[in-house]
C-alpha positions, 0 to 999 in steps of 0.5 A: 864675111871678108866684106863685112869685116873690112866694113867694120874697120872702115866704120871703126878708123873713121870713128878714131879719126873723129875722135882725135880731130876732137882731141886735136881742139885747142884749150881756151887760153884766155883768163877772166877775173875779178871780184864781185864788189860794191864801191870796189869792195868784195863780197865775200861769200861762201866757197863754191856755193855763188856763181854766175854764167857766161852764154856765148851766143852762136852755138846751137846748145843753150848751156851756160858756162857756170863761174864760182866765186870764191870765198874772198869774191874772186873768180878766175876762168880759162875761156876762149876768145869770143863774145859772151853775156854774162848772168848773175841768175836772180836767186844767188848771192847776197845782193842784187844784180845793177842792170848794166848801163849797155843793155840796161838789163841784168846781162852784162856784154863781155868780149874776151880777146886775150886775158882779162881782169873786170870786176862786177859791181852788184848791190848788196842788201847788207855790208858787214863793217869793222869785224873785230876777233879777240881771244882771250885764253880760249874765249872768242869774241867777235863785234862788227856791225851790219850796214843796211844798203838796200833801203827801198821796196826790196829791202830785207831784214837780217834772220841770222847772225853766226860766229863760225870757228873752223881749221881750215881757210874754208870758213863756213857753216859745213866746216865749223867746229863750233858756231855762236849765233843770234837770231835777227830780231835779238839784235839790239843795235846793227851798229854794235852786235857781239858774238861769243863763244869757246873755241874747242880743243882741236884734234890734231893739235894746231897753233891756230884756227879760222874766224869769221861771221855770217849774216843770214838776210831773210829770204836769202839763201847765200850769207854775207861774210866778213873777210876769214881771219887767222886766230892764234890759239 
């Protein structure tokens, strides 16, 4: 009986030891950032819904770091110094991927040896242009137009455009107290489309919410966004 005791706590130390060597591992240290851009400018999303992976060859798991972009395009993650190979997966974001001049693939080579900051170009199917929000007692306007950038055999036509009001920075569909739209085919002139609504009563009370529109492209789940704008009420 004493034997199979004194086994058991030799099983459990050995266990402990193990795990505070696992413990004992240090944190990735180095930062990645950007944003996802075209011709340097952002791509503006929705919060959390776009990412991208980073695969670092060599280990036996095949688990991709997945890193989220911002609503504004940015990204930031803490990783370990190494060689990785960045993937923008074919079904997110707004936009295609622009093989990478190295691989002349979709996989982009990515050395991280200390913090660094790189943009990702990609190619957008459209660009929102001069959002323009003006509010008078109430009514909210907004005028912007949509560029068409992807013109060739993978060109898509707009489904949707939205006008969302949220209280929050967050803007987006999930968070808005009131949202105008417009279905793709009304749409007159690219070049000057319009959006109108009431901004609603906000309880609690607050001097201000957040604006900003969406563009729907067909066939595409993620929106194109303008940047969010701070409307006083």
């Amino acid at each position: 009986m004493r034997t199979k005791i004194q086994y058991a706590i030799f099983i459990a130390l050995g266990v402990f030891s193990a795990s505070c060597k696992k413990d004992n591992y240090k944190a990735p240290s180095s930062t990645f950032n950007g944003r996802l851009v075209y011709q340097g400018e952002p791509i503006n999303v929705s919060y959390n819904d776009v990412y991208f992976e980073l695969w670092e060859p060599g280990w036996g798991t095949r688990t991709p770091i997945n890193v989220n972009v911002s609503q504004d395009g940015s990204f930031s993650a803490m990783l370990f110094n190494a060689a990785y190979k960045l993937v923008i997966p074919a079904a997110q974001g707004p936009f295609r991927s622009i093989p990478d001049k190295t691989t002349n693939t979709d996989t982009i080579p990515l050395t991280i040896s200390g913090n660094l900051h790189q943009d990702i170009e990609v190619m957008p199917y459209y660009m929102i242009r001069s959002p323009k929000f003006t509010a008078v007692a109430k009514k909210l306007t907004a005028t912007f137009s949509a560029e068409k950038i992807i013109k060739d055999a993978n060109a898509r036509d707009i489904e949707r455009v939205f006008l969302y009001v949220c209280k929050t920075q967050f803007v987006d569909g999930r968070n808005s107290i009131e949202t105008a739209d417009m279905a793709g085919g009304d749409i007159v002139d690219p070049a000057n489309i319009s959006l109108q609504l009431t901004i609603p009563d906000v309880v609690p009370a607050q001097p201000s919410v957040f604006v900003r529109v969406g563009l729907k492209i067909a066939g595409v789940e993620d929106l194109l966004f303008s940047p969010v704008q701070e409307i006083t009420l």
